[in-house]
C-alpha positions as CSV (number, residue, x, y, z in Angstrom):
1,X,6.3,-0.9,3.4
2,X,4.6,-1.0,6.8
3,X,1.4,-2.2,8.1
4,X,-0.2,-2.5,11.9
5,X,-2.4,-5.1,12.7
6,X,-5.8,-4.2,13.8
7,X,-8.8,-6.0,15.7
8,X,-11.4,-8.0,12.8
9,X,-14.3,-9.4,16.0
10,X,-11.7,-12.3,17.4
11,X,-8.8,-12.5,15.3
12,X,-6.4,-9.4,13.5
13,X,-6.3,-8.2,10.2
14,X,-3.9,-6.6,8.0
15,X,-4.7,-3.4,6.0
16,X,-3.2,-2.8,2.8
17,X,-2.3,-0.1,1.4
18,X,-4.2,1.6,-1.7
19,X,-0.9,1.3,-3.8
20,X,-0.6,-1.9,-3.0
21,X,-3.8,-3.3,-4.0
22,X,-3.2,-1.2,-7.1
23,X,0.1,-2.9,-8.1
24,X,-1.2,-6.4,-7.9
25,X,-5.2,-5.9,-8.9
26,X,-6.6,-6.5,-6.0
27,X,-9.9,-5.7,-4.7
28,X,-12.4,-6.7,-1.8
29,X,-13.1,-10.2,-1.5
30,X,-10.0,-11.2,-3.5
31,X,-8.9,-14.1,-2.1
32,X,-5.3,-14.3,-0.7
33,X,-3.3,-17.4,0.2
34,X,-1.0,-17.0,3.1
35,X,2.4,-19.1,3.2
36,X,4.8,-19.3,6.6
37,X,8.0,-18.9,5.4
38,X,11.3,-19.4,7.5
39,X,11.8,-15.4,7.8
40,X,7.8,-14.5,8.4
41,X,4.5,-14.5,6.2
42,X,4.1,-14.8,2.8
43,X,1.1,-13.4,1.1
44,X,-0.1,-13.6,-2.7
45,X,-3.3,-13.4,-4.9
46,X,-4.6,-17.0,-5.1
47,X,-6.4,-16.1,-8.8
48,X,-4.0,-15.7,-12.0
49,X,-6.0,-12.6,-12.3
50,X,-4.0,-10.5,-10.0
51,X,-0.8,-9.8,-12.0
52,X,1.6,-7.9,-10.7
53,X,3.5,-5.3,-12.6
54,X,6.2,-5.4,-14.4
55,X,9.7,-3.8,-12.4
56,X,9.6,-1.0,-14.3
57,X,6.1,-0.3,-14.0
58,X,6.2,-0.8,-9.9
59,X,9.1,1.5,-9.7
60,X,8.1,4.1,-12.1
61,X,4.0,3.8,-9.6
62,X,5.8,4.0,-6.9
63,X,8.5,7.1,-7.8
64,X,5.1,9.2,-9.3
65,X,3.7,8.3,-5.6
66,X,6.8,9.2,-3.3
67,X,7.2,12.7,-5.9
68,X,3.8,13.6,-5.1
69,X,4.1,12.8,-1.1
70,X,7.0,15.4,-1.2
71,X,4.8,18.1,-3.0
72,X,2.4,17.8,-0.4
73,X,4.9,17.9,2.0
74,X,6.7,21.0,1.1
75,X,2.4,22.4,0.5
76,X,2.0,21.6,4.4
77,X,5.5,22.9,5.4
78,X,4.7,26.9,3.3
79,X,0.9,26.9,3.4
80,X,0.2,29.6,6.3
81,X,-3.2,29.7,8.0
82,X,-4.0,32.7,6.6
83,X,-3.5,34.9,9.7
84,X,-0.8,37.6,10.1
85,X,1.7,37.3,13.1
């Protein structure tokens, strides 16, 4: 998953994305601990609130969310505007 950095006053933020902060119970003003690693930036829920899912659970969230991506998809690609050519 991809995220872009955006402007917060002097110093960038990252947004997460909705599914994301589903999957491991997070919500505003959560706190988050941020590691460096060797490879790049490591970021996790500093409460033991925040459990993440099981693998089976994440997967079968995140199949339910790419299935209903496509459906809109296919909606955008055969929804006319409602004029005749």
């Amino acid at each position: 998953m991809k995220a872009r950095l955006i402007r917060i006053g002097n110093s960038r933020g990252v947004r997460i994305p909705r599914e994301m902060l589903r999957l491991y119970n997070l919500a505003e003003g959560d706190e988050i601990e941020l590691q460096e690693r060797q490879n790049g930036i490591l970021l996790h829920p500093v409460s033991g609130e925040a459990e993440a899912l099981s693998y089976t659970e994440a997967y079968r969230e995140m199949a339910e969310e790419v299935a209903e991506a496509a459906e809109w998809t296919q909606w955008d690609e055969s929804a006319g505007d409602g004029l005749d050519d």
